[in-house]
C-alpha positions as CSV (number, residue, x, y, z in Angstrom):
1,X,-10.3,22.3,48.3
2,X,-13.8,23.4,48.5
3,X,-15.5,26.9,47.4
4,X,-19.3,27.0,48.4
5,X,-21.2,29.5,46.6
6,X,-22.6,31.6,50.0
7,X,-21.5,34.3,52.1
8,X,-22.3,31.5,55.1
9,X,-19.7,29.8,53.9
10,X,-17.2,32.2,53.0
11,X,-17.5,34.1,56.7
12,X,-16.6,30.3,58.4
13,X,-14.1,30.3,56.2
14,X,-12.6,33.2,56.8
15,X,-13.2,32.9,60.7
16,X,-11.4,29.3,61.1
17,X,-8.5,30.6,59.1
18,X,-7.8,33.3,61.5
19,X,-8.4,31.7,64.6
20,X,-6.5,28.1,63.6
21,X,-3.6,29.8,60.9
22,X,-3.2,33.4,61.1
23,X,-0.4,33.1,63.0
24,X,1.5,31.2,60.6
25,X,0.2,33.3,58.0
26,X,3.8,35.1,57.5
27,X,6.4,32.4,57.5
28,X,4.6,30.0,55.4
29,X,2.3,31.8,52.9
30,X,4.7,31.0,50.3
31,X,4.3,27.4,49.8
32,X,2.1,25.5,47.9
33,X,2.0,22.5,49.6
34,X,-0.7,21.4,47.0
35,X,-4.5,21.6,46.4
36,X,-5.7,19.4,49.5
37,X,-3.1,21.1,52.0
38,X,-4.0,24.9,51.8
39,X,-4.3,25.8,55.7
40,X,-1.1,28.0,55.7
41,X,-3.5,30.3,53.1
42,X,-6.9,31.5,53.7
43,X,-8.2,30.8,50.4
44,X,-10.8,33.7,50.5
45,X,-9.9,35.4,47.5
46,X,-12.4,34.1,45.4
47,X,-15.3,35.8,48.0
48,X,-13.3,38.9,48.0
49,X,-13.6,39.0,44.5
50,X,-16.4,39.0,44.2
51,X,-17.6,41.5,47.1
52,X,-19.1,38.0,49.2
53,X,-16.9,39.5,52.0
54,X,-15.1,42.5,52.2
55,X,-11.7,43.7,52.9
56,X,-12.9,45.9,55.7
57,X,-14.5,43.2,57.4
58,X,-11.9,40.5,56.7
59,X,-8.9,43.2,58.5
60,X,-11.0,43.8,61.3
61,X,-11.5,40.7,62.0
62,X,-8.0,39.9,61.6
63,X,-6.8,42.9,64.1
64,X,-9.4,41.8,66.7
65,X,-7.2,38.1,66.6
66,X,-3.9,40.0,66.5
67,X,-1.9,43.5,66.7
68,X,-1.3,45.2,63.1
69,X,2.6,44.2,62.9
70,X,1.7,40.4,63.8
71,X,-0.8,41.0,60.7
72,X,1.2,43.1,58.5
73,X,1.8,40.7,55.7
74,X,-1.9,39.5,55.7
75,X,-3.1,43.0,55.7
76,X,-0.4,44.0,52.9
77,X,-2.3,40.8,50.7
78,X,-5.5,41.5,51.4
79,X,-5.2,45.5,50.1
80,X,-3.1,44.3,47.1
81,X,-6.6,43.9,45.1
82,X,-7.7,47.3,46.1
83,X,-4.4,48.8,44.8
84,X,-4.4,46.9,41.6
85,X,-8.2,47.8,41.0
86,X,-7.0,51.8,41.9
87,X,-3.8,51.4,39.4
88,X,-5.9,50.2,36.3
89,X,-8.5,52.3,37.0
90,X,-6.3,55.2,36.1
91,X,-4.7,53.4,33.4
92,X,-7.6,52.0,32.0
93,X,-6.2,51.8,28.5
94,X,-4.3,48.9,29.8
95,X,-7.1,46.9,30.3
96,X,-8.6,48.1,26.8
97,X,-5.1,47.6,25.3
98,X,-4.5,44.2,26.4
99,X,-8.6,43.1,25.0
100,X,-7.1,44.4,21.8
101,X,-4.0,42.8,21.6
102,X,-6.2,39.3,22.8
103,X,-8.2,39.5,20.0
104,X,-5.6,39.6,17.4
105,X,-3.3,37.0,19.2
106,X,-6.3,34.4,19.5
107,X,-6.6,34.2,15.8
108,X,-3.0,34.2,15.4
109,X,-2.4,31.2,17.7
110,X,-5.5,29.6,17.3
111,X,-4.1,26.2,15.6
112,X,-0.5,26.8,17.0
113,X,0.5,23.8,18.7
114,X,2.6,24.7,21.8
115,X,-0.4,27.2,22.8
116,X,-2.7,23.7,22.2
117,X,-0.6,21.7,24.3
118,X,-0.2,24.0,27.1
119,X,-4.1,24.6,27.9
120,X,-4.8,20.9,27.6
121,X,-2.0,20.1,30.0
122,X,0.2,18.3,27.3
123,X,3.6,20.0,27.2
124,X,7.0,18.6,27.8
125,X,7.0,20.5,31.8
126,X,5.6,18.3,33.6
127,X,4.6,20.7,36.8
128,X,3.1,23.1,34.5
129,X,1.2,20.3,33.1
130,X,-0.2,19.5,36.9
131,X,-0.8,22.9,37.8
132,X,-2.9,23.5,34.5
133,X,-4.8,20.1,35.7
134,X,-5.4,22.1,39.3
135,X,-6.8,25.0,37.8
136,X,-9.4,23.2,35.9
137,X,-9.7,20.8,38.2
138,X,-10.3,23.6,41.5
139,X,-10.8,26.7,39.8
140,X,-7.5,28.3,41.9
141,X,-3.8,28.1,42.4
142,X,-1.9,29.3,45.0
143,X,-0.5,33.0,44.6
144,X,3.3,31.9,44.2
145,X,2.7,29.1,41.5
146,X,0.4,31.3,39.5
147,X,3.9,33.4,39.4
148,X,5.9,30.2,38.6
149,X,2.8,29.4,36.1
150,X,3.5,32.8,34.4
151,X,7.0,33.0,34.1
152,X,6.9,29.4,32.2
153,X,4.4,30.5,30.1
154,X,5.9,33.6,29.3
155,X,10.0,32.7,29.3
156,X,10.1,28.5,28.5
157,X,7.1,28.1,26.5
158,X,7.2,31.3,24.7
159,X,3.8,32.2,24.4
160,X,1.9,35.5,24.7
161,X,1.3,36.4,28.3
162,X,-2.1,37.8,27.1
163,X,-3.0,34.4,26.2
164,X,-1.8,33.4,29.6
165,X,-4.2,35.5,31.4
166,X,-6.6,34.9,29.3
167,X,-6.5,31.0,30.5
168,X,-6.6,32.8,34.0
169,X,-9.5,34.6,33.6
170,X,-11.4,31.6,32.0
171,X,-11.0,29.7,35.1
172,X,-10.4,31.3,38.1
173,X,-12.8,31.8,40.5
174,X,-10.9,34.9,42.0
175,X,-9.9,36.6,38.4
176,X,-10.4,39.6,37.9
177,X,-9.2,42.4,35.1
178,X,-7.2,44.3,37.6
179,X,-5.1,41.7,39.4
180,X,-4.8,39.5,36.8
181,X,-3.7,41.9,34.0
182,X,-1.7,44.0,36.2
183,X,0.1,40.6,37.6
184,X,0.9,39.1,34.1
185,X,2.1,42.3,33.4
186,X,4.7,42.2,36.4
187,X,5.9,39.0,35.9
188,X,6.3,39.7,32.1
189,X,8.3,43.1,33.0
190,X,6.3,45.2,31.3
191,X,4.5,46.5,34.9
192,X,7.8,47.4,36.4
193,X,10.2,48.4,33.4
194,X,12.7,45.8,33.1
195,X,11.9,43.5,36.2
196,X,10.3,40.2,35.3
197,X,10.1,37.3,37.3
198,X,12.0,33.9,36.4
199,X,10.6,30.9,37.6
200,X,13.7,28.7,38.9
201,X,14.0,24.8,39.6
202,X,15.4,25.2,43.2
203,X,12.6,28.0,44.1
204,X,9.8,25.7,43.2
205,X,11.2,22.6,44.9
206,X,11.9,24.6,48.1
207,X,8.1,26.5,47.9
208,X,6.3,23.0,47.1
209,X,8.3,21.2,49.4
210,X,10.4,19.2,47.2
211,X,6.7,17.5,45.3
212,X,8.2,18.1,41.9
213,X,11.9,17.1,40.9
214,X,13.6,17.5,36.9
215,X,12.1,20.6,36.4
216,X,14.0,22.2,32.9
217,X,13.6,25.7,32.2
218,X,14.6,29.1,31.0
219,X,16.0,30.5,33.7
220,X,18.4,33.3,31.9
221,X,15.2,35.1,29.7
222,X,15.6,38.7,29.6
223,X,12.1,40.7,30.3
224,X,9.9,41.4,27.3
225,X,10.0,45.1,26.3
226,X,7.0,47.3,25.7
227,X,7.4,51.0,24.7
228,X,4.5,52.2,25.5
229,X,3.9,54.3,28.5
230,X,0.3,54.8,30.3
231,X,-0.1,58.4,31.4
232,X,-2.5,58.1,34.8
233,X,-6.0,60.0,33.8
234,X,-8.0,62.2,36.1
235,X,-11.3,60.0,37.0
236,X,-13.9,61.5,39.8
237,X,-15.2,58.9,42.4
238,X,-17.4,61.0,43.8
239,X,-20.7,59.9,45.1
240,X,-24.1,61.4,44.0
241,X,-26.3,59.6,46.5
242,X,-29.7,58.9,46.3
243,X,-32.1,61.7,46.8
244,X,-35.0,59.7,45.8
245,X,-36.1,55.8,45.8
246,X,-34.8,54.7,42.4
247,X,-33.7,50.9,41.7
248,X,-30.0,50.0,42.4
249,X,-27.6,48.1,40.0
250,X,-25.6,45.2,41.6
251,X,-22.9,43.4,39.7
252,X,-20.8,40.4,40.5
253,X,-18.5,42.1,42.4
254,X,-20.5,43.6,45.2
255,X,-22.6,40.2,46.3
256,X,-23.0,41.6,50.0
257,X,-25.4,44.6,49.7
258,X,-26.3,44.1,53.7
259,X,-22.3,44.6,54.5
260,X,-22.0,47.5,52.1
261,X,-21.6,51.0,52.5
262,X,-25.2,51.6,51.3
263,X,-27.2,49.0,53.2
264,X,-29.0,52.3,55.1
265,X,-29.8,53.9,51.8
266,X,-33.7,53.1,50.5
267,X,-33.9,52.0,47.1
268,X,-36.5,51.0,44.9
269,X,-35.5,47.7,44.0
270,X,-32.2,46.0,43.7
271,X,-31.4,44.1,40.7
272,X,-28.7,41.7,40.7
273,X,-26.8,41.2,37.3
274,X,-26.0,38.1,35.5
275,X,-23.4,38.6,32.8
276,X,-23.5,35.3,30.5
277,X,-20.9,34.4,27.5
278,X,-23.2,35.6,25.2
279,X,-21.7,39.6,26.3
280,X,-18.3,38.5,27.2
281,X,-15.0,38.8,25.1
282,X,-13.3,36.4,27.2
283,X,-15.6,33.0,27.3
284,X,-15.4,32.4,31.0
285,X,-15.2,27.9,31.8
286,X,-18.8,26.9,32.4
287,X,-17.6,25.5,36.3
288,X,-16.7,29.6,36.7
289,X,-20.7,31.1,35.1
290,X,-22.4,28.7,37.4
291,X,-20.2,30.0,40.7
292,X,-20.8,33.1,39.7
293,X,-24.2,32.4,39.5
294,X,-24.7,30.6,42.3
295,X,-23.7,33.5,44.4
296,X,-25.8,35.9,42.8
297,X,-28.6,33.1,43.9
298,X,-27.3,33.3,47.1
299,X,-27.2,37.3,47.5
300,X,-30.6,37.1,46.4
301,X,-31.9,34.8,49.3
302,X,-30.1,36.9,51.7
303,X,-31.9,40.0,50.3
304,X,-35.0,38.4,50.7
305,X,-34.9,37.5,54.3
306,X,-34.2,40.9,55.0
307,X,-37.5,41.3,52.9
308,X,-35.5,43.3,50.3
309,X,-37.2,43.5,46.9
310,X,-34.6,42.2,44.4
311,X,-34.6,40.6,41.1
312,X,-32.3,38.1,39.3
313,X,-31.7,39.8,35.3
314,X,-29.6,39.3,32.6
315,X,-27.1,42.1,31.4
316,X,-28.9,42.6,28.4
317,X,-31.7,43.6,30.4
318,X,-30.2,46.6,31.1
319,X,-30.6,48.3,28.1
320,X,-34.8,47.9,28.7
321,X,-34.1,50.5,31.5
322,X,-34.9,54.4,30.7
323,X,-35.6,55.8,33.7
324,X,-32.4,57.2,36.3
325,X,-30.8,54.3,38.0
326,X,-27.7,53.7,40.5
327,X,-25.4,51.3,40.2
328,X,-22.3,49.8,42.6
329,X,-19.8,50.4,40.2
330,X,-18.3,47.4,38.5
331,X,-15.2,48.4,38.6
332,X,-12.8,48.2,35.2
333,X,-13.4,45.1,32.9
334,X,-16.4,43.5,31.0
335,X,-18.8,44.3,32.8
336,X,-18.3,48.3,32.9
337,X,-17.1,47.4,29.1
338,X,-21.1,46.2,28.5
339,X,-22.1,49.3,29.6
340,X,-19.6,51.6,28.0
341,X,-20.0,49.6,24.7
342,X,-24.0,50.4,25.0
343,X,-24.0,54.1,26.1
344,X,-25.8,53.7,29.3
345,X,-25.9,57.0,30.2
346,X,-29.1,56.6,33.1
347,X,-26.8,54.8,35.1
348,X,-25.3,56.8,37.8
349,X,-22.3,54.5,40.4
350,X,-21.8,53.9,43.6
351,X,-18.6,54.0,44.6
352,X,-17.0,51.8,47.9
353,X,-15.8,54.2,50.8
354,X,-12.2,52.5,50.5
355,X,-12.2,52.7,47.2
356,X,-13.0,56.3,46.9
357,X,-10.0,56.7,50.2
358,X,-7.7,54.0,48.6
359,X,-7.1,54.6,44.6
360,X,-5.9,57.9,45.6
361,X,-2.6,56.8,46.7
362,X,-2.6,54.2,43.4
363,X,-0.4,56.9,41.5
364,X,2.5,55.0,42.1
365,X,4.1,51.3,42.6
366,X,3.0,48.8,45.4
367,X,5.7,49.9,47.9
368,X,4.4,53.6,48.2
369,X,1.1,52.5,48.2
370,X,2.3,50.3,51.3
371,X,3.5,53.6,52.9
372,X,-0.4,54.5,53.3
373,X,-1.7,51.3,55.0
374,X,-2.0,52.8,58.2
375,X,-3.6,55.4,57.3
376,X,-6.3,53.1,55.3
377,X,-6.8,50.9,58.6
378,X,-7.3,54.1,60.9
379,X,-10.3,55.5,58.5
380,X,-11.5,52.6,58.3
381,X,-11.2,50.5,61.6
């Protein structure tokens, strides 16, 4: 399993999964038939993440191969980002709540030996102790065992699912604060009052095609409670676009300025933003800095073919910077934490067209958000 840093890359990607497995995509998107066996998946998550390619562009593409109801569940996985981004982002105390709650638990379970042996692959489950291997290893798992992951985590080992997504977010090359969270959450049943997800023996030998036999777990844990109830917030995604040439902002989630919504707008200069351990709460695996990195190198030779004027700086740098300035907007998590934390007022965002059409229907659970798909892919295709 392979994850060049470039948008080159990622596009072929994307291209030979649709014309070779798209068809497919439906019946068999649930297995994990392991790391060197991914066709039945497209494996483009970690581009997505980080705005290399685009969900626009990637269900386009996709209906150009196909109709919509041949694409349905693709489409349905694709937008499930967008709607976890639009959920936290009018619940962003969640994300704030769950860096509080981290930082407590971390020096709580810092010496506590079943948290020990499960991030060094060592405890008494053995397919939890090769998936925790393939994550360090390849920097991904596949959707369903990162719900299998959880649930053991959570319900057999008995640790913290903060911790858990933590460990996520330290590796992954997809992670992000909304998905991430929002998914230990579920699985924990404190997203959806009351519904958890149990990992089972038969369910993972069925979905990994019988690779993994004597699996022993908790399979009758109820859900974990939590009380507490996030009232959604009234946020403004308006635009106020450029009247005047000033620099533009890019974090690592918008590496594909020539596919974005503003590619025709003039701007100064473009700085492209590195955000090292040094400013982060949660100490990201040095394999997962130098990916992110890398594509940040890569957007920047992209730039500069279209004789762009760009610049490579550090987060820190930011702070340097009086004048007005635009920025894509980075979206909840450490990054928009950075600037929050430092009172960077100058900085005006950018906000993505299907962002701006998408989070409004975020008010509610997945399913009614499902209801407005249609309606998504007509604006936008």
């Amino acid at each position: 399993m392979n994850f060049e840093a470039s948008r080159t890359f990622a596009v072929k990607k994307l291209d030979s999964f649709i014309d070779n497995n798209l068809n497919e995509y439906a019946k068999l998107r649930n297995f994990d038939f392991g790391p060197n066996k991914r066709s039945n998946i497209s494996c483009i998550s970690p581009y997505v993440t980080h705005g290399v390619i685009n969900e626009i562009e990637i269900i386009k593409k996709s209906l150009k191969k196909y109709s919509f109801i041949k694409n349905e569940k693709f489409i349905q996985e694709v937008l499930w980002r967008v709607y976890w981004k639009g959920w936290l982002e009018l619940r962003p105390d969640v994300w704030t709540d769950f860096k509080y709650s981290l930082k407590k638990l971390k020096k709580e379970y810092e010496n506590n030996n079943k948290y020990i042996e499960a991030i060094n692959a060592k405890t008494n489950i053995d397919v939890f102790n090769s998936w925790v291997n393939e994550l360090k290893n390849f920097n991904y798992l596949h959707n369903h065992t990162r719900m299998w992951f959880a649930s053991i985590w959570i319900f057999s080992l008995k640790l913290p699912w903060q911790l858990g997504a933590e460990f996520f977010l330290q590796h992954l090359y997809d992670g992000d604060a909304a998905s991430n969270t929002l998914g230990w959450r579920w699985v924990t049943g404190v997203q959806t009052k009351g519904k958890h997800y149990i990992a089972t023996e038969w369910n993972i030998k069925k979905f990994t095609n019988n690779r993994f036999n004597n699996i022993k777990l908790n399979e009758n844990a109820p859900p974990v409670n939590e009380d507490k109830f996030y009232k959604i917030i009234s946020k403004n995604f308006n635009n106020l676009l450029p009247t005047d040439d000033r620099a533009l902002i890019v974090f690592d989630n918008n590496l594909s300025f020539e596919t974005s919504d503003f590619v025709n707008q003039k701007f100064d200069k473009i700085l492209l933003v590195s955000n090292d351990n040094k400013n982060r709460q949660i100490i990201l695996s040095e394999k997962l800095i130098e990916f992110k990195n890398a594509l940040i190198k890569d957007q920047k030779k992209r730039l500069n073919e279209r004789s762009i004027n760009c610049e490579i700086i550090s987060i820190e740098d930011l702070l340097k910077i009086k004048d007005k300035i635009y920025a894509l907007y980075p979206e909840v998590g450490e990054n928009l934490d950075y600037l929050n934390l430092n009172n960077l007022e100058n900085i005006s965002f950018l906000y993505r067209k299907i962002d701006q059409y998408s989070w409004k229907f975020c008010n509610k659970g997945f399913f009614n958000f499902k209801n407005y798909i249609p309606k998504i892919i007509q604006e936008f295709t």
